[in-house]
C-alpha positions in Angstrom: -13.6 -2.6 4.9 -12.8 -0.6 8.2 -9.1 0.2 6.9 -7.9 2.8 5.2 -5.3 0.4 3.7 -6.3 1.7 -0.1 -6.3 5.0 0.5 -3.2 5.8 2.1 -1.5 3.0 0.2 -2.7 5.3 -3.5 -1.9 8.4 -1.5 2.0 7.3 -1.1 2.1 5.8 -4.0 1.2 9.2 -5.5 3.2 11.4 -3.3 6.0 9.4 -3.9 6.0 9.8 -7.3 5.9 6.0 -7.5 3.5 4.5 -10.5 1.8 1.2 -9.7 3.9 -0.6 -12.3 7.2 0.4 -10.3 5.9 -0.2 -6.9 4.7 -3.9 -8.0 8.3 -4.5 -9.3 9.5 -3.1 -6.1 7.3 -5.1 -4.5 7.5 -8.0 -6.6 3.7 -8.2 -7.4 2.0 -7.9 -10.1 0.6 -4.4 -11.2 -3.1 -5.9 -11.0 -2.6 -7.0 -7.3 -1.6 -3.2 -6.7 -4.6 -1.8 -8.3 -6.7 -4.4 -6.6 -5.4 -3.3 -3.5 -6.2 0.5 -4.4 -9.6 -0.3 -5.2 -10.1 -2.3 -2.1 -10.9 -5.1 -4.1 -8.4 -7.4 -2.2 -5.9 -6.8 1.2 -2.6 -7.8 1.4 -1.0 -10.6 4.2 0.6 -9.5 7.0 4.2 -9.8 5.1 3.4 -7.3 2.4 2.1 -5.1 5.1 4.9 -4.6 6.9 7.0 -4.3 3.1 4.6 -1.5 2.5 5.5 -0.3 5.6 9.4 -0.2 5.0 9.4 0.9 1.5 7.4 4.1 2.0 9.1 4.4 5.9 5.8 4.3 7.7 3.7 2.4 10.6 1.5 -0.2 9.8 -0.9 1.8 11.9 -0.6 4.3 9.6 -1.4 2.4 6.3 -4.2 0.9 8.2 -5.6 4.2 9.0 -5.1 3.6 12.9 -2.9 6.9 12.8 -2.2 9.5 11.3 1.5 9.7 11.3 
């Protein structure tokens, strides 16, 4: 994988305070598509990208590791 989707998606997650079980009902997922997604085991669609990218107020760049802000 040449993203840093999972990483930055856990580091939020974490900084936020945010457990995976509350992001996936924020999200409405399921708590083992957000550890999937932590683990790099899966990636999310385009949609759920840019959901990520509002909920935590950041660039899809940025949870795809092409910045750094």
């Amino acid at each position: 994988m040449n993203n840093k989707f999972y990483l930055r998606l856990t580091e939020l997650r974490k900084e936020h305070n945010i457990s995976r079980s509350d992001l996936a009902q924020k999200l409405n997922v399921s708590v083992r598509l957000i550890s999937y997604w932590e683990n790099a085991k899966r990636e999310c669609d385009f949609d759920m990208l840019l959901k990520i990218s509002n909920f935590f107020s950041v660039s899809t760049d940025y949870l795809l590791g092409k910045d750094d802000y």
